[in-house]
KOLTI-378086 format. One record per atom (N, C-alpha, C): residue number from 1; chain; atom name; x, z, y. Coordinates in nm, 2 decimals. Atoms other than C-alpha are relative to their C-alpha. Example, Ala and Ser with C-alpha at 12.3 -4.5 7.8 and 13.67 -1.06 7.14 Angstrom:
<pts>
{pt 1,"A","N",{0.09,0.00,-0.12}} {pt 1,"A","CA",{1.23,0.78,-0.45}} {pt 1,"A","C",{0.09,0.00,0.12}} {pt 2,"A","N",{-0.09,0.00,-0.11}} {pt 2,"A","CA",{1.37,0.71,-0.11}} {pt 2,"A","C",{-0.08,0.08,0.11}} 
</pts>
This chain:
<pts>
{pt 1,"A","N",{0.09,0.00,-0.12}} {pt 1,"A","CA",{0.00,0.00,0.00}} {pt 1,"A","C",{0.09,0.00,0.12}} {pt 2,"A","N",{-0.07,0.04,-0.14}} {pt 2,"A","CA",{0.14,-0.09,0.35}} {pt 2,"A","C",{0.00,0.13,0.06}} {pt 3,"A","N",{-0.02,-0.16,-0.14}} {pt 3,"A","CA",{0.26,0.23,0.60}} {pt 3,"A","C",{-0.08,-0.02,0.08}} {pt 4,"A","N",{0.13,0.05,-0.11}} {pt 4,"A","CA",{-0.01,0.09,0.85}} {pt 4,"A","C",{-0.11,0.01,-0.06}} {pt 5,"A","N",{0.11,-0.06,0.04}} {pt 5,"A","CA",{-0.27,0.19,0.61}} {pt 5,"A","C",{0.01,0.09,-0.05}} {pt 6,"A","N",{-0.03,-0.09,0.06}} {pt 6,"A","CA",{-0.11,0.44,0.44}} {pt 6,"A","C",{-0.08,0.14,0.04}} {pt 7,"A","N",{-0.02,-0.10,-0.10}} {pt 7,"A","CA",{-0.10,0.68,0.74}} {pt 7,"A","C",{-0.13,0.04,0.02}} {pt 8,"A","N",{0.16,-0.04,-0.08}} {pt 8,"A","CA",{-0.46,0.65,0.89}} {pt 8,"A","C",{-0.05,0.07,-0.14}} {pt 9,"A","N",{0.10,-0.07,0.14}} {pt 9,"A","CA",{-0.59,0.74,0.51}} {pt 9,"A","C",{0.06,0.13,0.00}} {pt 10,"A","N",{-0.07,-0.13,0.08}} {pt 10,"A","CA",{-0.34,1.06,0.46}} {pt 10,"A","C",{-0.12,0.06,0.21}} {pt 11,"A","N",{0.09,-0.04,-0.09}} {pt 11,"A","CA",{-0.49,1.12,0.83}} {pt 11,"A","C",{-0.11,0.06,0.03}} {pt 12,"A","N",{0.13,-0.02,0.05}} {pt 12,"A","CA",{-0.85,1.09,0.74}} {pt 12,"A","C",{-0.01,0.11,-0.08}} {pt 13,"A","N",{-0.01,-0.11,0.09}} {pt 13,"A","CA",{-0.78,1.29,0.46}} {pt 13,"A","C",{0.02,0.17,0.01}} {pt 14,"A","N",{-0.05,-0.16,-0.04}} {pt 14,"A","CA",{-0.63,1.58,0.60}} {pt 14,"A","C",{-0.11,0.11,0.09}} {pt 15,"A","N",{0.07,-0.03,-0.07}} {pt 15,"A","CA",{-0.94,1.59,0.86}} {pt 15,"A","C",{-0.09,0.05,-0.04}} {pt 16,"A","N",{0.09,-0.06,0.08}} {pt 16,"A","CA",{-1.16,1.61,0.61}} {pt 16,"A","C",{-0.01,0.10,-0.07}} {pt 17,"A","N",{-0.07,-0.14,0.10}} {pt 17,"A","CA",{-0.98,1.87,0.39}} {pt 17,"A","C",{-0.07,0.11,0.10}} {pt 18,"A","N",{0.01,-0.15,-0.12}} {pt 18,"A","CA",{-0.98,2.11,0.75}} {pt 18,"A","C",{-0.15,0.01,0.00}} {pt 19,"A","N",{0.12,0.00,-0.03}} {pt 19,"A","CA",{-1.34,2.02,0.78}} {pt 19,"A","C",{-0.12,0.06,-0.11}} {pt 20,"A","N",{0.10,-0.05,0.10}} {pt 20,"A","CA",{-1.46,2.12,0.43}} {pt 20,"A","C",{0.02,0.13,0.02}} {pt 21,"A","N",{-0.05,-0.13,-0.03}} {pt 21,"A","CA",{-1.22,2.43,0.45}} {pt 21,"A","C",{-0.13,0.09,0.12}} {pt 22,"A","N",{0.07,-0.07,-0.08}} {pt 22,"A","CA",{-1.42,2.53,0.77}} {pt 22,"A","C",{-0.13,0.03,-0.03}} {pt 23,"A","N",{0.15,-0.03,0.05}} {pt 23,"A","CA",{-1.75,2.47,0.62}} {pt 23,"A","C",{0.00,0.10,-0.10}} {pt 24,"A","N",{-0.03,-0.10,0.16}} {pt 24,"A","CA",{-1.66,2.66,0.29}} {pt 24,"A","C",{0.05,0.16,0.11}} {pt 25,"A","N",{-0.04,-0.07,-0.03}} {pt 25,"A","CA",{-1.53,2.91,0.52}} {pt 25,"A","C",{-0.15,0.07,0.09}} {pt 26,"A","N",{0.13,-0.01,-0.10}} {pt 26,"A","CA",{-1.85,2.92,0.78}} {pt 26,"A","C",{-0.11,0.05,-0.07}} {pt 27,"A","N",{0.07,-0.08,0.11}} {pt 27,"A","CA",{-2.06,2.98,0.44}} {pt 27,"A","C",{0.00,0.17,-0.08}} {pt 28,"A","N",{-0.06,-0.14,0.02}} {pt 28,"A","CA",{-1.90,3.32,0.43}} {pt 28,"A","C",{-0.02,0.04,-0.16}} {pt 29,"A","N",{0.06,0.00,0.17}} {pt 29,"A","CA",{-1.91,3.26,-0.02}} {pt 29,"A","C",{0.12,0.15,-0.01}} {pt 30,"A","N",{-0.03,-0.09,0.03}} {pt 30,"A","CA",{-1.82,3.58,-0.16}} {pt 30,"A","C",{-0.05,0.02,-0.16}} {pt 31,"A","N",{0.05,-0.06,0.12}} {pt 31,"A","CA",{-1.81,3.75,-0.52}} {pt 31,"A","C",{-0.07,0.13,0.03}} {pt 32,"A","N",{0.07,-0.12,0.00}} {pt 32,"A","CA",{-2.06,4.01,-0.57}} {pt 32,"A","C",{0.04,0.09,-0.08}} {pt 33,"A","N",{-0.09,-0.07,0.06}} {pt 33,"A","CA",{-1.85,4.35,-0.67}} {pt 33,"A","C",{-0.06,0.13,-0.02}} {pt 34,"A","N",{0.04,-0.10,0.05}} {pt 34,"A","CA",{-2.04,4.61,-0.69}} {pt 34,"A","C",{-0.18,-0.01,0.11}} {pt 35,"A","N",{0.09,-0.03,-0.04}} {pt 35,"A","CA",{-2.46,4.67,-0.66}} {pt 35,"A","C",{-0.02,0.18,0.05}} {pt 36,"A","N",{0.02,-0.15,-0.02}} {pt 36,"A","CA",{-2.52,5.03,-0.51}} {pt 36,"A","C",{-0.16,0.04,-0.04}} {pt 37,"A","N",{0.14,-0.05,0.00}} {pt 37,"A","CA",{-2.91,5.02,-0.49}} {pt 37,"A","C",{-0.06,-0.17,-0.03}} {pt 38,"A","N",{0.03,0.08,-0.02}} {pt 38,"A","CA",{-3.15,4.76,-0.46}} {pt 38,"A","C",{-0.01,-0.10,0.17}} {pt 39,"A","N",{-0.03,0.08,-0.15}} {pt 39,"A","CA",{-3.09,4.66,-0.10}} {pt 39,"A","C",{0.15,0.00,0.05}} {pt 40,"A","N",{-0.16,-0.05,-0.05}} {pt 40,"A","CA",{-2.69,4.74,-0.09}} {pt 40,"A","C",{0.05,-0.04,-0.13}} {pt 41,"A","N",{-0.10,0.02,0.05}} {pt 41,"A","CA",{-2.43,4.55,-0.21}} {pt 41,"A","C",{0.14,0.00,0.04}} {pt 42,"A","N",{-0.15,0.02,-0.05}} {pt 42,"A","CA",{-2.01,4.50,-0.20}} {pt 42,"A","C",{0.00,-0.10,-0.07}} {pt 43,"A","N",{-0.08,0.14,0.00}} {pt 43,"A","CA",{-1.84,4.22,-0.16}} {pt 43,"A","C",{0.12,0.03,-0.04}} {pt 44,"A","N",{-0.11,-0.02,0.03}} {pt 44,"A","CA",{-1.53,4.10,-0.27}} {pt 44,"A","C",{0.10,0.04,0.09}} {pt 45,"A","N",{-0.12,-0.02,-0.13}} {pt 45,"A","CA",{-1.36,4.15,0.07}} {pt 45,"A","C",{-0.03,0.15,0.03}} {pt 46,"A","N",{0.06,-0.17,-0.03}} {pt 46,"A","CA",{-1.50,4.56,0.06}} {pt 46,"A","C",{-0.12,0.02,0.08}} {pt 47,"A","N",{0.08,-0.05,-0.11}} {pt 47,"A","CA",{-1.75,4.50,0.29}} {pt 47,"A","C",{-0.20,0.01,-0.08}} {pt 48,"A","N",{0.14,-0.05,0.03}} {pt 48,"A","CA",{-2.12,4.68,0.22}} {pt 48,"A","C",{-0.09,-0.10,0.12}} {pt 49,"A","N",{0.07,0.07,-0.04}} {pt 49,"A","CA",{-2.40,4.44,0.28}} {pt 49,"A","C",{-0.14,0.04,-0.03}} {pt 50,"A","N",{0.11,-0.01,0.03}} {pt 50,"A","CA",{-2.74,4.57,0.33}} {pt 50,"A","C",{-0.14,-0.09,0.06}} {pt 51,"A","N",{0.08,0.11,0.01}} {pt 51,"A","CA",{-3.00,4.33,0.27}} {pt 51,"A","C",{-0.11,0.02,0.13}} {pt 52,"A","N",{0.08,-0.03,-0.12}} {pt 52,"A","CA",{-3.22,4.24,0.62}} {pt 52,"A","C",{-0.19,0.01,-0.13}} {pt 53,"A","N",{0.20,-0.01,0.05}} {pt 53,"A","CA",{-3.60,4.30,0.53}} {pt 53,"A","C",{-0.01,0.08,-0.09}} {pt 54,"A","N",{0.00,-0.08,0.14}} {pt 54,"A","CA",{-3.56,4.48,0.19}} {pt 54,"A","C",{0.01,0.10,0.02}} {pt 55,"A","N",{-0.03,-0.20,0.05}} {pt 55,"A","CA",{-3.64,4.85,0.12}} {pt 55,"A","C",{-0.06,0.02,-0.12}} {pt 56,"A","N",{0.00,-0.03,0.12}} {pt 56,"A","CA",{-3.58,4.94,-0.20}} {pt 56,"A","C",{-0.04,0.13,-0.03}} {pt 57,"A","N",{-0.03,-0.15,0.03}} {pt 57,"A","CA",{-3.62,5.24,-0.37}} {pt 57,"A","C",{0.06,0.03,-0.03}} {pt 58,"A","N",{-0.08,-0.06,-0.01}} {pt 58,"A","CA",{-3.39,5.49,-0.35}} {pt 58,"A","C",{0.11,0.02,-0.16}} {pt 59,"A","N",{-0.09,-0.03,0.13}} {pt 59,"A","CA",{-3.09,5.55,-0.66}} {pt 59,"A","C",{0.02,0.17,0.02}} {pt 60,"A","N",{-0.07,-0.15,-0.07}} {pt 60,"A","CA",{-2.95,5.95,-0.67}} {pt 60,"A","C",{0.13,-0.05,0.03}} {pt 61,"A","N",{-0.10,0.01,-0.05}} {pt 61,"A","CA",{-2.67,5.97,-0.48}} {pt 61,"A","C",{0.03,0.13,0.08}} {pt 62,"A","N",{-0.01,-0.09,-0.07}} {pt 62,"A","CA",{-2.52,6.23,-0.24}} {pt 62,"A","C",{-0.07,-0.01,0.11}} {pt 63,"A","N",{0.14,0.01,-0.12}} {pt 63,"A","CA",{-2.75,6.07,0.04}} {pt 63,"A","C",{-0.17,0.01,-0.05}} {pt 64,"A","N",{0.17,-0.01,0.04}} {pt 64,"A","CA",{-3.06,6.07,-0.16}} {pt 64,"A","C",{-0.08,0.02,-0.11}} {pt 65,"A","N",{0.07,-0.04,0.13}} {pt 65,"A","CA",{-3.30,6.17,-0.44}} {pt 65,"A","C",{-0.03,-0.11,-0.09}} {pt 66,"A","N",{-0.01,0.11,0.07}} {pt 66,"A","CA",{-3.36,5.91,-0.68}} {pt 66,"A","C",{-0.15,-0.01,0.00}} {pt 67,"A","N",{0.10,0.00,-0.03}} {pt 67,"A","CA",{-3.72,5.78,-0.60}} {pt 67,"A","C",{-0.06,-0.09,-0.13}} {pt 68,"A","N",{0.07,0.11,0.18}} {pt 68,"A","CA",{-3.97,5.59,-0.91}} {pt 68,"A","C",{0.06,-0.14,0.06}} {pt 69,"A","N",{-0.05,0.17,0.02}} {pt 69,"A","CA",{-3.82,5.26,-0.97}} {pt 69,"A","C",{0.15,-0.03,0.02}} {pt 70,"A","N",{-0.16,0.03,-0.06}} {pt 70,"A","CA",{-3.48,5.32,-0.82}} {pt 70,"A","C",{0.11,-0.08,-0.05}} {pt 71,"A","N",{-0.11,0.08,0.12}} {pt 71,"A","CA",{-3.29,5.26,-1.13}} {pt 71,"A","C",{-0.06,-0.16,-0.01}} {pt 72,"A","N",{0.02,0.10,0.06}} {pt 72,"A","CA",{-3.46,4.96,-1.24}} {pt 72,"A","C",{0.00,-0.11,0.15}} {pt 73,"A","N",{-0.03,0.13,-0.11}} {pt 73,"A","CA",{-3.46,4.79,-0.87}} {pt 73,"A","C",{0.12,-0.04,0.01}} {pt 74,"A","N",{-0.08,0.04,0.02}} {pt 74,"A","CA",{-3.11,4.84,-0.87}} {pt 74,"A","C",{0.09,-0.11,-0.12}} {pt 75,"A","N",{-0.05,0.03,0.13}} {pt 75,"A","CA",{-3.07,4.74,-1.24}} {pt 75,"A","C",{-0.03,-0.16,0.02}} {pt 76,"A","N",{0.05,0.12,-0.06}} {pt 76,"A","CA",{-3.27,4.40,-1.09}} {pt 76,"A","C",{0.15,-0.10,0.05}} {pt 77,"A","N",{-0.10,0.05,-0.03}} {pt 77,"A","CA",{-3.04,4.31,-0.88}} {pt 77,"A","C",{0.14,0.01,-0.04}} {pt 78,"A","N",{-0.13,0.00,0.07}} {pt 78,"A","CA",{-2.73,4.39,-1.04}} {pt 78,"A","C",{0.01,-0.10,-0.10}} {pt 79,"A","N",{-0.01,0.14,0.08}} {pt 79,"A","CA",{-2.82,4.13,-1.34}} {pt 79,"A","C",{-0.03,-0.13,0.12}} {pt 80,"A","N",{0.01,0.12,-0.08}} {pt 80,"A","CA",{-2.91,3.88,-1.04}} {pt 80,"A","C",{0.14,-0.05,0.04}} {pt 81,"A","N",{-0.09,0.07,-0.12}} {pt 81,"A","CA",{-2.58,3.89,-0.83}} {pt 81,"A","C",{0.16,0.07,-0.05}} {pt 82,"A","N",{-0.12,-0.03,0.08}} {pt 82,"A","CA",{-2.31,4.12,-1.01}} {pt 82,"A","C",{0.08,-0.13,-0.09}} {pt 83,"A","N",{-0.04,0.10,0.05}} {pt 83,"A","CA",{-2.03,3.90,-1.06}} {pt 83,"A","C",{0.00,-0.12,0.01}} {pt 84,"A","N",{0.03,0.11,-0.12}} {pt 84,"A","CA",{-2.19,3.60,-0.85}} {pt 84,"A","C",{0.08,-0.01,0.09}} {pt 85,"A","N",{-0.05,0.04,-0.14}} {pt 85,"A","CA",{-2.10,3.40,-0.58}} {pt 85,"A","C",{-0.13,-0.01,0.09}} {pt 86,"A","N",{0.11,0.01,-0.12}} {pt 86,"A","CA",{-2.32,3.44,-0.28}} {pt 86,"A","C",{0.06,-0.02,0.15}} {pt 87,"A","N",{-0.05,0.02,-0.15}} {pt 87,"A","CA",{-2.30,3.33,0.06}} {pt 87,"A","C",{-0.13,0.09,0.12}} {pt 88,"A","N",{0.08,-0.05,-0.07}} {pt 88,"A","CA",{-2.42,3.55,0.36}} {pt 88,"A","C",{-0.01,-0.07,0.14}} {pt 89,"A","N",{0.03,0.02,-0.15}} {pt 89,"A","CA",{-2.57,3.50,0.71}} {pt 89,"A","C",{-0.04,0.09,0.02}} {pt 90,"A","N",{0.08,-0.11,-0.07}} {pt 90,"A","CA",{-2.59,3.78,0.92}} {pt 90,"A","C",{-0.05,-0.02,0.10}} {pt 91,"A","N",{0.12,0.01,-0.06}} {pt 91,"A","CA",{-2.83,3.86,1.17}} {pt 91,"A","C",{0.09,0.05,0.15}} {pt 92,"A","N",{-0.06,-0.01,-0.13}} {pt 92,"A","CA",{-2.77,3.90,1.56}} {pt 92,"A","C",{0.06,0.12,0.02}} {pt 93,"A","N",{-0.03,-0.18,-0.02}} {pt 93,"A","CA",{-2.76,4.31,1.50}} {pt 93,"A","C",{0.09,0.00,-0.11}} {pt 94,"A","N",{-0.07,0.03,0.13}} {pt 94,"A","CA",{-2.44,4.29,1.26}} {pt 94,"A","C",{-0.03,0.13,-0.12}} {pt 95,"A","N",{0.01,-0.19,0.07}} {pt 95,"A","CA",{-2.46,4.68,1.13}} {pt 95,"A","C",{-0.09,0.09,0.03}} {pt 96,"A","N",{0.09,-0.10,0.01}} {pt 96,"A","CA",{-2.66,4.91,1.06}} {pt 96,"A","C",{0.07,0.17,0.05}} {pt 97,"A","N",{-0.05,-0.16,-0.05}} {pt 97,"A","CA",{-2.60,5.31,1.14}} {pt 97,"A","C",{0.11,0.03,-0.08}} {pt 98,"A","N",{-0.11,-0.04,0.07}} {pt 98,"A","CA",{-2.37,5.33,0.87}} {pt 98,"A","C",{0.09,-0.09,-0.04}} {pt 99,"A","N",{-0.13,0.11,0.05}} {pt 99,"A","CA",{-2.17,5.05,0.90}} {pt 99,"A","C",{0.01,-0.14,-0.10}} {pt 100,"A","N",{0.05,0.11,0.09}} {pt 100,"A","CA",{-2.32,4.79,0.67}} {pt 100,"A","C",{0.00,-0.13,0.07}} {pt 101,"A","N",{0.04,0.17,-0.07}} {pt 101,"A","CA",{-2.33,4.42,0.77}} {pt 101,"A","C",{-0.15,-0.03,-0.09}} {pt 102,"A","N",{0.15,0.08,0.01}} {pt 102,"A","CA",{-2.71,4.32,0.79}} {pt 102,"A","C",{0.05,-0.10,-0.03}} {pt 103,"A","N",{0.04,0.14,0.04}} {pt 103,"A","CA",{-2.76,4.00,0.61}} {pt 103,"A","C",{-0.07,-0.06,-0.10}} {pt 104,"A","N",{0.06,0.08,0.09}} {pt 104,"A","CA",{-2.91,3.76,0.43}} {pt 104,"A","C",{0.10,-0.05,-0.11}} {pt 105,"A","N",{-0.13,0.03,0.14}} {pt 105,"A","CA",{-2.74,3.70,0.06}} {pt 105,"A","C",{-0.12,-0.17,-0.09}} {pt 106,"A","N",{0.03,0.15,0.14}} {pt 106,"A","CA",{-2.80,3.33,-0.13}} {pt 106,"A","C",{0.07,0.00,-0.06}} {pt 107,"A","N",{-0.03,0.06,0.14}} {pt 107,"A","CA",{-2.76,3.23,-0.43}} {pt 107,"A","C",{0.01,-0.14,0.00}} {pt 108,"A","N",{0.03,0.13,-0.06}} {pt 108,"A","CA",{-2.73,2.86,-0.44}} {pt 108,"A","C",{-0.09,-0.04,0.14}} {pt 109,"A","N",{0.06,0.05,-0.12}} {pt 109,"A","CA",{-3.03,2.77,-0.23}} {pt 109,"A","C",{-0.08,0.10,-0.02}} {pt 110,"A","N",{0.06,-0.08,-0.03}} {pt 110,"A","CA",{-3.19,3.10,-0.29}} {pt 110,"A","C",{-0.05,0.13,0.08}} {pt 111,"A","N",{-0.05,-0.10,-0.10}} {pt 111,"A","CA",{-3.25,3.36,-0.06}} {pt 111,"A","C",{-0.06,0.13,-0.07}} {pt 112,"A","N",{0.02,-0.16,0.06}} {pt 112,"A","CA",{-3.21,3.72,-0.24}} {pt 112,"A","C",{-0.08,0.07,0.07}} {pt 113,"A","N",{0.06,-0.09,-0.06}} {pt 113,"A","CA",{-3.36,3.90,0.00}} {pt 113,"A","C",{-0.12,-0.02,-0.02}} {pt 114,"A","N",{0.11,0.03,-0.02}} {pt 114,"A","CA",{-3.69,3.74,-0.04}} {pt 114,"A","C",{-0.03,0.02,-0.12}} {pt 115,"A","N",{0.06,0.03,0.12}} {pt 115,"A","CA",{-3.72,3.71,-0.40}} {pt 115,"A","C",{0.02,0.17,-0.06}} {pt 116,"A","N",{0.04,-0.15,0.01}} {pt 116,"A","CA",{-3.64,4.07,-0.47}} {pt 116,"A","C",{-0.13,0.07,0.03}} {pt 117,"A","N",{0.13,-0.06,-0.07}} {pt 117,"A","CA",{-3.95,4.16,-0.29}} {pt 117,"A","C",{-0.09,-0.09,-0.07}} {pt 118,"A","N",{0.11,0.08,0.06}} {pt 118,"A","CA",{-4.12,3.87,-0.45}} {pt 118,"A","C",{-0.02,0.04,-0.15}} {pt 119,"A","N",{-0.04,-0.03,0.12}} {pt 119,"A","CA",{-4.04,3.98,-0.81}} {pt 119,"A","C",{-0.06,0.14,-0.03}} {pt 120,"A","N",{0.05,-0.17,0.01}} {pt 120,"A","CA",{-4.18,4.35,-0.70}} {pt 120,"A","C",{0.11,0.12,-0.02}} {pt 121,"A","N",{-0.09,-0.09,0.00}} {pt 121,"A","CA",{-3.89,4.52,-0.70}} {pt 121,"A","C",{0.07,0.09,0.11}} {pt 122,"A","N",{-0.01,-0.07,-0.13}} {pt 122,"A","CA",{-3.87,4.63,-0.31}} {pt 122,"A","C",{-0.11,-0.06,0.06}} {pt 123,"A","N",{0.14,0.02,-0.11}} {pt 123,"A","CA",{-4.11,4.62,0.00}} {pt 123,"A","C",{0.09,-0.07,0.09}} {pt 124,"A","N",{-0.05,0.09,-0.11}} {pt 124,"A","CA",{-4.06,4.43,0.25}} {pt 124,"A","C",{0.01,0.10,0.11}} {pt 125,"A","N",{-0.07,-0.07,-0.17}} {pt 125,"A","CA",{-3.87,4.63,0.58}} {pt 125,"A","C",{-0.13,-0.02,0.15}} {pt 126,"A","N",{0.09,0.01,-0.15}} {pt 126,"A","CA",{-4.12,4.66,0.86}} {pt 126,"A","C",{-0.02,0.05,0.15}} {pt 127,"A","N",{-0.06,-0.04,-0.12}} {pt 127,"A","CA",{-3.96,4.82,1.12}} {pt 127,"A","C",{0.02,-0.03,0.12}} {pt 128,"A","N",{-0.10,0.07,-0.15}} {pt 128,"A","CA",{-3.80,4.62,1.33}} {pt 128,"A","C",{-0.06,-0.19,-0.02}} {pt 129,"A","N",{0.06,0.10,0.03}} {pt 129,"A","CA",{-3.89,4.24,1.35}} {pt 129,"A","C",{0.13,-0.09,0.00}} {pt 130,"A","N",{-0.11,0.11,0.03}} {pt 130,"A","CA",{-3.62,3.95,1.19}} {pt 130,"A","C",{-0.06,-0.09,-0.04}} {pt 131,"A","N",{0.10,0.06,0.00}} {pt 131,"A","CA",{-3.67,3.67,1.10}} {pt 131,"A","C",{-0.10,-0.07,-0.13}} {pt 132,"A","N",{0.07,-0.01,0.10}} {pt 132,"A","CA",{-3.83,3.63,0.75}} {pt 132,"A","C",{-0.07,0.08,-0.04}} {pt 133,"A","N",{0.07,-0.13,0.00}} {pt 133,"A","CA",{-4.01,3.95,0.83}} {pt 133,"A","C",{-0.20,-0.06,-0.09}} {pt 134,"A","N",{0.19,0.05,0.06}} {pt 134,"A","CA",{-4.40,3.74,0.77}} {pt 134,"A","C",{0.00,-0.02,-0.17}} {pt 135,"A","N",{0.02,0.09,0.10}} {pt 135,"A","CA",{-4.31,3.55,0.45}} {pt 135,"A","C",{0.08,0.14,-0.13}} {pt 136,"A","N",{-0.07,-0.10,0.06}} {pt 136,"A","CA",{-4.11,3.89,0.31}} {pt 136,"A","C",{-0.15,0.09,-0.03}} {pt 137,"A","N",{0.13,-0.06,0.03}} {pt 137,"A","CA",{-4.47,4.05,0.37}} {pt 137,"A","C",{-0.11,-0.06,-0.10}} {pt 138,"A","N",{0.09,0.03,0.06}} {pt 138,"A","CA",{-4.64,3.79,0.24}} {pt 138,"A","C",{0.05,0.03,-0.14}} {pt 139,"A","N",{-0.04,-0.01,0.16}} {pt 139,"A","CA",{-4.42,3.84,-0.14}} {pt 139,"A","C",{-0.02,0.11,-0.03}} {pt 140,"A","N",{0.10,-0.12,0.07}} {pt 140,"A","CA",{-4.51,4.18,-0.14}} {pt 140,"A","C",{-0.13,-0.01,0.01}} {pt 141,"A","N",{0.15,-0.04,0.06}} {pt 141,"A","CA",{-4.87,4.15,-0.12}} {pt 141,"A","C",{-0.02,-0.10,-0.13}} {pt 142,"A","N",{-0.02,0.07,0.14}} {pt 142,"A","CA",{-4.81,3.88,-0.39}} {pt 142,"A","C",{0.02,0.11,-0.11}} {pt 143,"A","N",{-0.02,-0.07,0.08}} {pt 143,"A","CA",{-4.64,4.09,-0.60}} {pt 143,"A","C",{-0.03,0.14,-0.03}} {pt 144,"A","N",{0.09,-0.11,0.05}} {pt 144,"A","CA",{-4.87,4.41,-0.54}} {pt 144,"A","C",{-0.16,-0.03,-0.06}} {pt 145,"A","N",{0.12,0.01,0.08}} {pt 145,"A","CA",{-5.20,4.21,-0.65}} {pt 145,"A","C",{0.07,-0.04,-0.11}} {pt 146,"A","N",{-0.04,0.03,0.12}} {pt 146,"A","CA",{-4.98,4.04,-0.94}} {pt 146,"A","C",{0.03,0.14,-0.07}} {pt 147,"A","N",{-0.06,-0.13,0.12}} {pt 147,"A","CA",{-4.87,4.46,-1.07}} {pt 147,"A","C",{0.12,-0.01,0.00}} {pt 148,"A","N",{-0.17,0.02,0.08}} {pt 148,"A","CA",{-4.54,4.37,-1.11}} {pt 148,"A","C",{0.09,0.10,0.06}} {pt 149,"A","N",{-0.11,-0.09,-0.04}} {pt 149,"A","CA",{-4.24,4.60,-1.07}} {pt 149,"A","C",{-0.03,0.13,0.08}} {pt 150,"A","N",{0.05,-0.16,0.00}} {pt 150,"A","CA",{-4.29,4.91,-0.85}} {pt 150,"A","C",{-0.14,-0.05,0.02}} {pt 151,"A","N",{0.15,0.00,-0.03}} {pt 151,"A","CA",{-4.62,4.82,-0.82}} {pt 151,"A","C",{-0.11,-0.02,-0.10}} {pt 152,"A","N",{0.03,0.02,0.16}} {pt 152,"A","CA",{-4.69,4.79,-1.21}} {pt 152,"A","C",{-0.11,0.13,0.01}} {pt 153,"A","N",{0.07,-0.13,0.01}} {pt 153,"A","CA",{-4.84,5.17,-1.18}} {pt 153,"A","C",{-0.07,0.03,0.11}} {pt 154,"A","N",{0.11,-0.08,-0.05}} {pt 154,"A","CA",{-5.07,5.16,-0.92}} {pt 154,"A","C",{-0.13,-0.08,0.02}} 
</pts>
């Protein structure tokens, strides 16, 4: 191949490389390293990610009593994303009071935060207003007329 086309392709090439890099990078993909609860996870980089919209029930811990379902919401997510790759988007308010990065966690094209709540395994957050706050409501009243998960027993 001639040096006069050589060049522009190694060029091309390299622009594109930086370009995926930054997108792969802008996806913020992480392994999922440890589940704490059903709304709190670690990343592989250390950092605690608590899920926007999602309130789970509680695990025991030194902060809290272990509430019905706790185990098994965490047990949920732990087979969903333990050991996964997921990519986050956080939200304008990065942290929470204890230091967590608020965000949204996908799975491919899925967004955890929603389907947890859709599956009956947490309520939807209603606090404060973000922005999947409606469609987070609407999967729990889904999954409180379907019974499922904490809402199996009432």
């Amino acid at each position: 191949m001639k040096d006069y086309i050589r060049w522009p392709l190694v060029v091309v090439m390299i622009i594109v490389l930086m370009g995926l890099y930054h997108w792969a990078k802008a996806l913020d993909l992480h392994d999922v390293r440890k589940v704490y609860d059903g709304d709190t996870i670690q990343l592989d980089d250390g950092r605690k990610i608590r899920l926007i919209g999602v309130d789970a029930p509680e695990v025991k811990s030194p902060y809290s009593e272990e509430e019905p379902f706790g185990l098994q919401s965490k047990r949920y997510l732990s087979k969903l994303l333990l050991g996964k790759k997921v990519y986050i988007k956080t939200a304008a308010v990065q942290y929470d009071k204890y230091g967590r990065t608020l965000a949204y966690v996908y799975m491919d094209d899925v967004l955890l935060n929603g389907r947890i709540i859709k599956d009956g395994w947490a309520r939807a957050y209603v606090r404060f207003d973000y922005e999947y706050r409606d469609l987070f409501i609407s999967y729990e009243k889904e999954a409180k007329a379907r019974g499922i998960g904490i809402w199996s027993q009432e």
